[in-house]
SETORVEX-644713 format. One record per residue (C-alpha): chain; x, y, z; residue in one letter. Coordinates in steps of 0.05 Angstrom, whole numbers, plus 5000, padded with zeros to 4 digits. Layout:
BEGIN
{chain->A; X->X; Y->Y; Z->Z; res->A}
...
This chain:
BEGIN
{chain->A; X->5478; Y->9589; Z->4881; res->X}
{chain->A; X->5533; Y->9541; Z->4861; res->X}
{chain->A; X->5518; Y->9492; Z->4819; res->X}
{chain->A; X->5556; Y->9436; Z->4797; res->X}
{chain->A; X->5565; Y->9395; Z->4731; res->X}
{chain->A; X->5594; Y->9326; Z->4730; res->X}
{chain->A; X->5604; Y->9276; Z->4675; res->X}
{chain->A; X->5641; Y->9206; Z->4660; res->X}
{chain->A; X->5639; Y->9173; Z->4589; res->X}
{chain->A; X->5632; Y->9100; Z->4612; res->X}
{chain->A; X->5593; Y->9064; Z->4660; res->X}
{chain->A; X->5661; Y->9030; Z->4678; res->X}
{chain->A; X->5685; Y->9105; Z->4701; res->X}
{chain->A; X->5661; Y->9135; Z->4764; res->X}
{chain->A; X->5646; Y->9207; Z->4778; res->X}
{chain->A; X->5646; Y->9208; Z->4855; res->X}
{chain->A; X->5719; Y->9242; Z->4849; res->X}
{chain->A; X->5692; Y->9306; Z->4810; res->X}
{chain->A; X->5629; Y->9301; Z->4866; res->X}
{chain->A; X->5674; Y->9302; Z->4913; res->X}
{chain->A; X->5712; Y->9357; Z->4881; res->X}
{chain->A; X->5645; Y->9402; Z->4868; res->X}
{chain->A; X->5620; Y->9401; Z->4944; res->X}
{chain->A; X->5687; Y->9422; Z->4956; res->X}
{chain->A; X->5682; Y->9484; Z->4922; res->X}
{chain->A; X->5616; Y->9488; Z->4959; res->X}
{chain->A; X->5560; Y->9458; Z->4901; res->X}
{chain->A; X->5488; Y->9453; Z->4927; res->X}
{chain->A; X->5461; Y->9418; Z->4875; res->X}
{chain->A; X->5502; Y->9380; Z->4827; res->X}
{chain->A; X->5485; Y->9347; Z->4760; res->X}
{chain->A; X->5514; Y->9280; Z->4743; res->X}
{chain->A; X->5511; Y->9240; Z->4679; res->X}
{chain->A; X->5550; Y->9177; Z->4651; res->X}
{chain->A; X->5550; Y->9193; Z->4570; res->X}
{chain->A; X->5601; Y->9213; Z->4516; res->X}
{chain->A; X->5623; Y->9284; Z->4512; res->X}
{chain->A; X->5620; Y->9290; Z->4437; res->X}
{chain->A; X->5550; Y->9305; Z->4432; res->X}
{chain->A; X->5503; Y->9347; Z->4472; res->X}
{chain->A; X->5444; Y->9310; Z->4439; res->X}
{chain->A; X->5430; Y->9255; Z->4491; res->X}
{chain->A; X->5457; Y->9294; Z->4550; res->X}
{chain->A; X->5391; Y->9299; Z->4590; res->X}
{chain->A; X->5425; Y->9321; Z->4656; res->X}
{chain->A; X->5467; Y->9382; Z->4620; res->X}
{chain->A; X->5403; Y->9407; Z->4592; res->X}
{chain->A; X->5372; Y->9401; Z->4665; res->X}
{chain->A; X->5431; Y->9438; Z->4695; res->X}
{chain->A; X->5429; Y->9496; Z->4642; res->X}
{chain->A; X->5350; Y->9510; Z->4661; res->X}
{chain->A; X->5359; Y->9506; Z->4726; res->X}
{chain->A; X->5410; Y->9550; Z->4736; res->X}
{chain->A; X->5388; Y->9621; Z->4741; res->X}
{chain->A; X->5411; Y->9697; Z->4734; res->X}
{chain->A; X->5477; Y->9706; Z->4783; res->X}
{chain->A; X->5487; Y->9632; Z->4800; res->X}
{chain->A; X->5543; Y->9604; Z->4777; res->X}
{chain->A; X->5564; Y->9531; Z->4748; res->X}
{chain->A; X->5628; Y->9490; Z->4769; res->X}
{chain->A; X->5670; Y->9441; Z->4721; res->X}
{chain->A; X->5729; Y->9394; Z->4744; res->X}
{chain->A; X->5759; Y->9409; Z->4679; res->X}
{chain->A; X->5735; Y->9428; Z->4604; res->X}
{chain->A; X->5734; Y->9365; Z->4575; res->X}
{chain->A; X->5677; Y->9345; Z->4628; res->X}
{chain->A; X->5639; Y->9396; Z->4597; res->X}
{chain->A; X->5648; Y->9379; Z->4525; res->X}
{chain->A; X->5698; Y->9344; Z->4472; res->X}
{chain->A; X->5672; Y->9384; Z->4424; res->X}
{chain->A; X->5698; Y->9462; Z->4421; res->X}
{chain->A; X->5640; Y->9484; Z->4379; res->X}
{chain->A; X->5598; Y->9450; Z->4437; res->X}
{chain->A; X->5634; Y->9474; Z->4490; res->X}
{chain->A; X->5629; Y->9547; Z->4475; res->X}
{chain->A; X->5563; Y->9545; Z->4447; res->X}
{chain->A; X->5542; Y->9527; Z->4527; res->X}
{chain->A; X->5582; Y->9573; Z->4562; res->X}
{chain->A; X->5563; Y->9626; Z->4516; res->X}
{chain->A; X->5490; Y->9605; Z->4527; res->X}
{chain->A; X->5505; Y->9603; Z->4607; res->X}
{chain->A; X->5539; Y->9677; Z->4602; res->X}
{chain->A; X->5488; Y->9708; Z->4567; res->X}
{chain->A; X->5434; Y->9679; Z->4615; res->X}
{chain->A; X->5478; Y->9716; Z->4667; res->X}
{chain->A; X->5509; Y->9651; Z->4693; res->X}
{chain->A; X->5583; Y->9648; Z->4712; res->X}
{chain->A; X->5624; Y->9587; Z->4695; res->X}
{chain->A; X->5679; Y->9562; Z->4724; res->X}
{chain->A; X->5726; Y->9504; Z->4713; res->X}
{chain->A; X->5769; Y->9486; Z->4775; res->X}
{chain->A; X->5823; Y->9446; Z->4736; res->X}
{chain->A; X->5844; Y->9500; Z->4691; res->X}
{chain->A; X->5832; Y->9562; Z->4737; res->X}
{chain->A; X->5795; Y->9584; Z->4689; res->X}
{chain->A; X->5730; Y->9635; Z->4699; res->X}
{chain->A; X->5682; Y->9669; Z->4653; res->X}
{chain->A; X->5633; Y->9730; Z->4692; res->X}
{chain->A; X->5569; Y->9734; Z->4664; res->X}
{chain->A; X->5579; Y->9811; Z->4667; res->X}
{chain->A; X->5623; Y->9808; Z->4604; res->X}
{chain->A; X->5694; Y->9828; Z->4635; res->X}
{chain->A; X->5720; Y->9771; Z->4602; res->X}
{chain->A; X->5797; Y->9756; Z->4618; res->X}
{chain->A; X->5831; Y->9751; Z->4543; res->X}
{chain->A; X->5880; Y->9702; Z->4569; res->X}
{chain->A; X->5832; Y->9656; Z->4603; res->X}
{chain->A; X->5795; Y->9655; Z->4536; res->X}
{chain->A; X->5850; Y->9642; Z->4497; res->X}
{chain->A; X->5867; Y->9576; Z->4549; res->X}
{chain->A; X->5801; Y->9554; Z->4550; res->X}
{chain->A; X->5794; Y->9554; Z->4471; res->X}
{chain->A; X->5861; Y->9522; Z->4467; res->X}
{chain->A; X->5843; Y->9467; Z->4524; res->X}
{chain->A; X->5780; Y->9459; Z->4492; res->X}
{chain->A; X->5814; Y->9444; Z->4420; res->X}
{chain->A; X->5859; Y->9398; Z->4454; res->X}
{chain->A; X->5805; Y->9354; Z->4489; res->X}
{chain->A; X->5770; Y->9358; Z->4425; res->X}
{chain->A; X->5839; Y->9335; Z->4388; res->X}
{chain->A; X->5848; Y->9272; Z->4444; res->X}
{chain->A; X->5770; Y->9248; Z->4429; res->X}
{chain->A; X->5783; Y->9246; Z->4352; res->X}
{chain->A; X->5838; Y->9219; Z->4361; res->X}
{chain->A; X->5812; Y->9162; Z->4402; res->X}
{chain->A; X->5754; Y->9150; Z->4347; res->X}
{chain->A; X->5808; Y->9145; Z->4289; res->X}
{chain->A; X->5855; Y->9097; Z->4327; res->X}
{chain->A; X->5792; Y->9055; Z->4349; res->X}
{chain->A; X->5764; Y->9056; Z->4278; res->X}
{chain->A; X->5837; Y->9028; Z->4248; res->X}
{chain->A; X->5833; Y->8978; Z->4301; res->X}
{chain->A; X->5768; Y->8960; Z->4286; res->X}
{chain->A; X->5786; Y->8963; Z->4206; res->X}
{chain->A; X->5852; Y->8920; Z->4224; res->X}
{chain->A; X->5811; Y->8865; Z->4262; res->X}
{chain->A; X->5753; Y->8854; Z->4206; res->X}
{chain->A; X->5814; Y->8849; Z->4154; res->X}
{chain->A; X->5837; Y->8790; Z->4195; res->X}
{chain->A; X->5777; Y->8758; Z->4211; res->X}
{chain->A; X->5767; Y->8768; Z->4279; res->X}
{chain->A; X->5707; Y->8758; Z->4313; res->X}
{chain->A; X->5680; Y->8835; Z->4345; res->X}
{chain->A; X->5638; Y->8839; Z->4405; res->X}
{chain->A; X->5618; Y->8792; Z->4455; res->X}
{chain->A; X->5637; Y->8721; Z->4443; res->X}
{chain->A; X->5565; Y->8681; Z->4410; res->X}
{chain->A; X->5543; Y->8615; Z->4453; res->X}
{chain->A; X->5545; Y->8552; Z->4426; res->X}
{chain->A; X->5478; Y->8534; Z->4400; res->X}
{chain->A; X->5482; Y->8475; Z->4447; res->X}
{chain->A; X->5477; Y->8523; Z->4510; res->X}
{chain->A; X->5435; Y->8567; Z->4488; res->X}
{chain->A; X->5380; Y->8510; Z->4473; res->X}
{chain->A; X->5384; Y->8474; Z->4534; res->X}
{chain->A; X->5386; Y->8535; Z->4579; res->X}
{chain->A; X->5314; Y->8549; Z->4535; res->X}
{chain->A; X->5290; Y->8470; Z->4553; res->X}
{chain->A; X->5313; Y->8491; Z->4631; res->X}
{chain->A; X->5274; Y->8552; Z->4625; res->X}
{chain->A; X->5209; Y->8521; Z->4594; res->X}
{chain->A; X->5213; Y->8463; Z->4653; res->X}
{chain->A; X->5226; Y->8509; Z->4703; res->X}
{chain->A; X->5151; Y->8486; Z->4748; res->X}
{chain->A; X->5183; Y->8422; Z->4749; res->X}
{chain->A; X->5251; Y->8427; Z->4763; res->X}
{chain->A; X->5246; Y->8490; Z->4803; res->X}
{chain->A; X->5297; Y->8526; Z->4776; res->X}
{chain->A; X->5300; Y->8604; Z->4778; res->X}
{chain->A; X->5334; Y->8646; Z->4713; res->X}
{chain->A; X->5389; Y->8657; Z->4749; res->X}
{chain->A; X->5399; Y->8585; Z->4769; res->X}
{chain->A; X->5400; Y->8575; Z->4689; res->X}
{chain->A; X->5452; Y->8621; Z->4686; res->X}
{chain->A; X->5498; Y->8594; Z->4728; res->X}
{chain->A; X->5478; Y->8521; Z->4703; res->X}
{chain->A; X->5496; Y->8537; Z->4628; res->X}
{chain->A; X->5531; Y->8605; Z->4628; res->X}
{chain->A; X->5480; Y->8631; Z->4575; res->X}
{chain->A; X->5472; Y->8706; Z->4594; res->X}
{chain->A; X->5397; Y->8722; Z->4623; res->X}
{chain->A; X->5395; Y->8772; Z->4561; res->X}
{chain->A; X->5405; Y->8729; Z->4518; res->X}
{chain->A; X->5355; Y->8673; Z->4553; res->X}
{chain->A; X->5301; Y->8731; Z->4558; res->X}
{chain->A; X->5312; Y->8743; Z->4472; res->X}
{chain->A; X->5311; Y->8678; Z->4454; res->X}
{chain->A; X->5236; Y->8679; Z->4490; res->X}
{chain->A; X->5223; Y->8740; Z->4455; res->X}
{chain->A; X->5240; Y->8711; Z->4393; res->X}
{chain->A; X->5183; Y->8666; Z->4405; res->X}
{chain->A; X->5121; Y->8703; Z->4405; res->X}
């Protein structure tokens, strides 16, 4: 069986391109998560794919980095998928590992290297970010999502408590005072 393994970092990114890609290559079942790379900790749908998968089946990658960002990560799972007698293959990089050991040196030696590079990028990212970060603080600049005047806030909570009389709806509020329904719904919360 061919199985397939997709995964985008953002909920801004889409992963219909490496879907599309996967039943391409002929995928039956393909596994798709939106979560960072860095960590397998909290990827639910890469734990799913590596027990479903089973002796002689073999899983499909776009490309390393969808796999992991971390090279200790990334061979730790295709080790784990080898010696369960999986084969793993990565259509970007041409790249294929045989469960039945006749590893290609070369394609080893790319993947580790590819692997330390998408590894390189992500920390990269995280230490430009962080100085960004760092430089923003250092000149008082606000981080995050702008606050709402006070002023909005309580009179989208008087709208909300008068709602049987005036008949509006949350979303009405909304669009009335441009206080977020998250932040309507916490302010509640904040109450009881």
């Amino acid at each position: 069986m061919l199985v397939g393994y997709a995964r985008v970092s953002t909920t801004g990114q889409s992963y219909e391109t490496q879907k599309e890609l996967l039943e391409a290559e002929g995928c039956t079942k393909i596994f798709v998560e939106k979560v960072t790379g860095t960590s397998t900790a909290q990827r639910k749908e890469l734990k799913a794919m590596i027990q479903h998968v089973r002796e002689g089946d073999t899983v499909i990658v776009t490309k390393i980095d969808r796999l992991a960002r971390s090279i200790l990560d990334l061979n730790k799972i295709v080790t784990e998928l080898i010696e369960n007698g999986v084969n793993v293959r990565f259509i970007s990089e041409s790249i294929e590992f045989k469960a039945d050991g006749n590893a290609n040196s070369l394609q080893t030696l790319l993947f580790n290297m590819l692997g330390s590079f998408a590894q390189f990028e992500r920390d990269m990212i995280v230490e430009r970010t962080t100085e960004g970060r760092e430089r923003a603080k250092r000149q008082g600049k606000h981080l995050g999502r702008p606050s709402q005047p006070k002023s909005n806030v309580t009179h989208a909570l008087e709208l909300y408590d008068q709602r049987e009389t005036n008949g509006l709806s949350v979303s009405d509020i909304v669009k009335t005072t441009g206080v977020p329904r998250s932040t309507i719904y916490n302010e509640i919360k904040k109450r009881s």
